[in-house]
C-alpha positions in Angstrom: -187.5 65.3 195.1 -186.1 62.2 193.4 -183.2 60.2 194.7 -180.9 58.0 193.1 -181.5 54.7 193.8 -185.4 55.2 194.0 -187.6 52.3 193.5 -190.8 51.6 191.4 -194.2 52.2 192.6 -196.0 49.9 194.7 -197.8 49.2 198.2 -195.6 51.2 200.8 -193.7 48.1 203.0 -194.4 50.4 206.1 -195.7 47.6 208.6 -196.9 47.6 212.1 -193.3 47.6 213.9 -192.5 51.1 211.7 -195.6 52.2 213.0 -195.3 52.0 216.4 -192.1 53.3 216.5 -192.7 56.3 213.8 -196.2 56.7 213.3 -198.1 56.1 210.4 -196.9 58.1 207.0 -198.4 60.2 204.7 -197.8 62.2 201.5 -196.4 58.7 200.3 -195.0 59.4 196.6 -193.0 56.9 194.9 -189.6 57.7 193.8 -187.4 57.0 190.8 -185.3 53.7 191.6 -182.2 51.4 190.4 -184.0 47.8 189.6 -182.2 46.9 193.3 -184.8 48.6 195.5 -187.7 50.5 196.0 -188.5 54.2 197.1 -190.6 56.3 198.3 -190.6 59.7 199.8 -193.5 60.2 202.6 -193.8 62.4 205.8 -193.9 61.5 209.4 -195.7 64.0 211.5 -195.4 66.5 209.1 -192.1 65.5 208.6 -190.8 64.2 205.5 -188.5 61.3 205.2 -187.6 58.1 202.9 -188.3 54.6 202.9 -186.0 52.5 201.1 -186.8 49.0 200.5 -183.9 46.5 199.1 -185.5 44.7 196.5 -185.6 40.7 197.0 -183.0 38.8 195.1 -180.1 36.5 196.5 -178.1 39.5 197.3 -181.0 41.3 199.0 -179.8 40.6 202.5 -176.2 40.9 202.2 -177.1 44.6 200.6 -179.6 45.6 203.6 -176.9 44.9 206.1 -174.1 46.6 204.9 -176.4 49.2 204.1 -177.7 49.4 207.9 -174.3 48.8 209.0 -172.4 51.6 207.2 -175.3 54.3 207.9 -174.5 53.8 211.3 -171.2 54.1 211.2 -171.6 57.0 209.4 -173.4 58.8 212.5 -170.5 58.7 214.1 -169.2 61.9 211.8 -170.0 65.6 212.4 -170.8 67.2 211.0 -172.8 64.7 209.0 -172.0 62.3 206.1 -174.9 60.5 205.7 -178.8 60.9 205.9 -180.0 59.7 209.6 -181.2 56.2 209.6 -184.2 56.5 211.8 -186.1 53.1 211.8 -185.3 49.8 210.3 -187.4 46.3 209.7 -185.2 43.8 209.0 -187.7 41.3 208.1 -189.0 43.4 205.0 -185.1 44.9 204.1 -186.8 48.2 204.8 -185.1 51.5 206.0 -186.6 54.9 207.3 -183.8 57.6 206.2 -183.9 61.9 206.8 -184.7 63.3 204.0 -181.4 65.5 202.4 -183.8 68.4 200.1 -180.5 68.3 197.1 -179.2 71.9 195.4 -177.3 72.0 192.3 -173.9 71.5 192.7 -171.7 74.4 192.4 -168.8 74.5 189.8 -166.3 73.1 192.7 -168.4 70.7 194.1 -165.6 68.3 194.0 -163.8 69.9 197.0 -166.8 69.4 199.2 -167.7 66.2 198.0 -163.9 64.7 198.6 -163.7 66.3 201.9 -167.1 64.6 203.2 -165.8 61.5 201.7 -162.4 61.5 203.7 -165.0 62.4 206.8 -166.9 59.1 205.5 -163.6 57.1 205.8 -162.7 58.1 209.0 -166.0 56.8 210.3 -163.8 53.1 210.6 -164.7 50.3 212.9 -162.4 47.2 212.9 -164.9 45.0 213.9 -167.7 46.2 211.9 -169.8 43.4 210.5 -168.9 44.5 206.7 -166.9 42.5 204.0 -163.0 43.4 203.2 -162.8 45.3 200.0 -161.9 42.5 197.4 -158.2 43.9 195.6 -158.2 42.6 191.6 -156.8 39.4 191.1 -154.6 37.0 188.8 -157.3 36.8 186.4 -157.8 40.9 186.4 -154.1 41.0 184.9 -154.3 38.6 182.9 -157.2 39.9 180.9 -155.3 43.2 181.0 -151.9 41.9 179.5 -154.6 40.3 176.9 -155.6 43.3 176.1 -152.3 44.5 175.5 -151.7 41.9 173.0 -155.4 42.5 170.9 -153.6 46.0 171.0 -150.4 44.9 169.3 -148.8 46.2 172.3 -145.5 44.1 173.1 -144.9 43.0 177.0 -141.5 43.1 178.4 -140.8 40.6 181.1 -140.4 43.0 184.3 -144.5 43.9 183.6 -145.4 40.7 185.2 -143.2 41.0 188.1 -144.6 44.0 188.4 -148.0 43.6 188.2 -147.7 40.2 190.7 -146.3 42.5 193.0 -148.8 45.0 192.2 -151.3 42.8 193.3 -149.8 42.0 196.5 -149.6 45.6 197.8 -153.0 46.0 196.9 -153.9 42.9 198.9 -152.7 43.8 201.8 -153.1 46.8 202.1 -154.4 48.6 205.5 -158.1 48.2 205.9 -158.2 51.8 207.8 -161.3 53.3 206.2 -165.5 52.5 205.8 -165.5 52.3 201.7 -169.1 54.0 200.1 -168.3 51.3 197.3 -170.4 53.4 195.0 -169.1 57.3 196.0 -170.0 58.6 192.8 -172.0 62.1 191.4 -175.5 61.0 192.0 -174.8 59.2 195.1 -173.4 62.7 197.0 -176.2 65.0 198.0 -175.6 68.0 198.1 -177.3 70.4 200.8 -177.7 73.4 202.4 -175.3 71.7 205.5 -173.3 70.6 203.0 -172.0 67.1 201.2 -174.1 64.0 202.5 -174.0 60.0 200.7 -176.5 58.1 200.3 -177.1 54.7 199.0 -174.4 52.7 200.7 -175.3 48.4 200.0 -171.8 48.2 198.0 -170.1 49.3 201.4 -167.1 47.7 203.1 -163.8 47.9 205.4 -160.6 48.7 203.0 -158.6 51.7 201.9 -159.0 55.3 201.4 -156.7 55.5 198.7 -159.2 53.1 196.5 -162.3 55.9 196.7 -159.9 58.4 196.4 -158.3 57.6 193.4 -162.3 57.9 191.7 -161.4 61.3 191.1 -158.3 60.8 189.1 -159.5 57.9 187.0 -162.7 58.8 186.3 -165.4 57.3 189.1 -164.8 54.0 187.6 -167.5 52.2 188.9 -170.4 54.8 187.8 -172.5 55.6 184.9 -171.2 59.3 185.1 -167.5 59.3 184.8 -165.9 62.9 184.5 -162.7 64.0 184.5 -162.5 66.9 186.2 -160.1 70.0 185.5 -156.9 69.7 186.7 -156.8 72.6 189.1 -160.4 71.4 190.8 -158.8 67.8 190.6 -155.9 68.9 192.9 -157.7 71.0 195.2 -160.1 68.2 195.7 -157.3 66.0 196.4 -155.3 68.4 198.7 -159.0 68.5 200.4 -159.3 65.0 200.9 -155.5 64.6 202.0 -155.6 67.5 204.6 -159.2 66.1 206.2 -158.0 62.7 206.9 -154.6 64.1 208.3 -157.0 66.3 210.5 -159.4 63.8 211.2 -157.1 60.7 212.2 -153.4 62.4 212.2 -151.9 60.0 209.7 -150.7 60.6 206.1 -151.5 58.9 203.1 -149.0 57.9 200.3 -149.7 58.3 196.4 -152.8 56.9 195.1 -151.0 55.1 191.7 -151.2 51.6 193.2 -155.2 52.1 193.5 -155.1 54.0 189.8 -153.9 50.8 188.5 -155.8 48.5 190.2 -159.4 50.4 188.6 -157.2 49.9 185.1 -156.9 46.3 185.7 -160.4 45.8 186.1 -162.6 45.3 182.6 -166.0 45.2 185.3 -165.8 48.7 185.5 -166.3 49.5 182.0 -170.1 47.9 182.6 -172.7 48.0 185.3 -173.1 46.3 188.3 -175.4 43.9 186.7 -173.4 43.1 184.2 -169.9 42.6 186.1 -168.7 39.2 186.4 -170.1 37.9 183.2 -167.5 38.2 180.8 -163.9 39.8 179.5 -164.9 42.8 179.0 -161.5 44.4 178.3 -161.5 42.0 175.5 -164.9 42.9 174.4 -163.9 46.4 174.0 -161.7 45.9 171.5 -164.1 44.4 169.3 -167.1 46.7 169.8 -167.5 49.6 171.8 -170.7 50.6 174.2 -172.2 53.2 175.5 -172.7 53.7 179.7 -174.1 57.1 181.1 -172.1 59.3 179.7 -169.0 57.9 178.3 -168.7 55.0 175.8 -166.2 51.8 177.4 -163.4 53.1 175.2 -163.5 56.6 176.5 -163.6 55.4 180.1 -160.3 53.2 179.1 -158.5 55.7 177.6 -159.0 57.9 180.0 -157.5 55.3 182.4 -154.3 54.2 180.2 -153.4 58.0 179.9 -153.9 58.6 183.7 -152.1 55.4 184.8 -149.1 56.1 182.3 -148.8 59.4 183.5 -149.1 58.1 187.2 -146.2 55.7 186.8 -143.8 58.0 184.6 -141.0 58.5 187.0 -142.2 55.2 189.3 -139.5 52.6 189.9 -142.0 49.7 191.2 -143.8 50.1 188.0 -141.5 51.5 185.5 -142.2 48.5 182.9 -145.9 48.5 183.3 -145.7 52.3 182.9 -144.3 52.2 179.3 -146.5 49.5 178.6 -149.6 51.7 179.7 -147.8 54.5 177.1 -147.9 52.7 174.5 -150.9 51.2 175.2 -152.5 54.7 175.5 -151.0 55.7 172.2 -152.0 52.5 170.3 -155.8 52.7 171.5 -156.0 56.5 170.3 -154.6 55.7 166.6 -157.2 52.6 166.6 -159.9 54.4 167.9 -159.6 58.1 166.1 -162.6 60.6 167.1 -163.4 59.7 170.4 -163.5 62.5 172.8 -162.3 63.0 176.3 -164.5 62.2 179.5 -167.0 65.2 180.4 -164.8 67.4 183.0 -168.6 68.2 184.1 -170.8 66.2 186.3 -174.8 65.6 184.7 
């Protein structure tokens, strides 16, 4: 089968350590990859399995690592959240993984694929040689107030109070969970044992709330952003909510703060290769683009009208919230036709 994140063809990086630990494979097919690494499926003893290699570049390392490093955290979960990491060679940025056989989703796959994710974030070490999630900055709301104005969208003053504070809660927020970075359709396999992850080199130590809130405003770092159906949307959440209660007997408060922070951010109207090069919440409003399957307008409406929704009736953000509203109702008249996000995943 194919995997996300599935690499071009090439000579197999298998070497002699791999061998003497595993054996040598066979059956080696090459898989469909991102340009960030190479795949291939083969079988060990009869036994099939995946070697992932992380394609060389400056970030190559740093992507292995927490790759290695959150897989095995991951093992701590059962049942499962992840594929097994059998073997590694460090050297070569290679990994030997089980192979997850993937089924269609069914029509609530949401519900399993939150629940495994709260599983995921339960999976926390302290000490775990990963990076701290990085919370939007300064610059993130300033490009967003920006926008506001290219929008004809007046400020009050309380939005900046607001926002600074914003920014502050996000900040320092508890870093209580292990964070996919990436936990989007695509990146969930789903199998006969249920919900599994894969392809973790974007993972780090932060909070829940930040993966949670993908499913309320739209996986904002994937080229498949849905909205799901409101009633699959709550039980998904409910899901989520009731695992990590169950799995670490603590609560967890609303997820508008995290909703706000994934507006805030123009990268996640582009791809990861393209993040960091320019203001691309400006950029929007001068041309629109098509990612996966949403255009960068769709995915930021969809975000104004869930934020301004989100902060209706809340005090911290009661400014910011009308500003959102109007900023929702402003981008629709300027941008007539465009439809809503897919409430079905590819």
């Amino acid at each position: 089968m194919v995997l996300k994140g599935a690499g071009e063809s090439g000579d197999l990086p298998f070497g002699g350590r791999l061998r003497a630990e595993l054996g040598s494979p066979t059956a080696v097919v090459p898989l469909d990859s991102s340009p960030r690494s190479r795949v291939w499926r083969v079988e060990l003893a009869g036994t099939p399995a995946v070697v992932k290699q992380l394609v060389a570049d400056p970030e190559a390392a740093d992507r292995y690592t927490r790759e290695v490093t959150a897989l095995r955290l991951a093992s701590r979960a059962t049942p499962p959240v992840a594929p097994s990491l059998l073997a590694t060679d460090p050297e070569h940025h290679v990994l030997v993984l089980e192979h997850l056989e993937h089924h269609h989703p069914a029509e609530d796959w949401l519900i399993d694929h939150a629940t495994t994710l709260a599983r995921l974030h339960a999976t926390i070490d302290p000490d775990a040689p990963l990076p701290t999630w990085s919370a939007p900055t300064p610059t993130d709301a300033d490009a967003f107030l920006r926008l506001a104005h290219h929008l004809d969208v007046p400020t009050t003053p309380g939005v900046q109070d607001e926002l600074n504070a914003l920014l502050g809660r996000l900040r320092t927020m508890p870093t209580t969970a292990l964070l996919h970075g990436d936990p989007c359709p695509g990146n969930d396999m789903h199998t006969t044992a249920g919900v599994r992850f894969i392809d973790f080199e974007q993972s780090s130590l932060g909070n829940g709330l930040v993966e949670l809130a993908y499913l309320r405003i739209g996986f904002p770092t994937c080229w498949c952003a849905t909205a799901p159906p409101p009633h699959l949307l709550h039980a998904a959440e409910t899901a989520y909510r009731t695992t990590w209660l169950t799995t670490t007997g603590t609560t967890l408060p609303s997820t508008t703060d995290a909703c706000v922070g994934w507006l805030l951010r123009g990268d996640a109207l582009v791809p990861r290769a393209q993040r960091g090069t320019i203001d691309h919440l400006a950029e929007a409003t001068t041309r629109d683009w098509h990612w996966g399957t949403a255009t960068a307008r769709q995915r930021l409406i969809h975000r104004l009208g869930v934020v301004s929704e989100l902060t209706a009736d809340d005090g911290a953000l009661a400014q910011f919230g009308l500003l959102t509203s109007a900023m929702h109702a402003r981008a629709l008249a300027r941008w007539p036709g465009l439809g809503p996000l897919p409430t079905r995943r590819p």
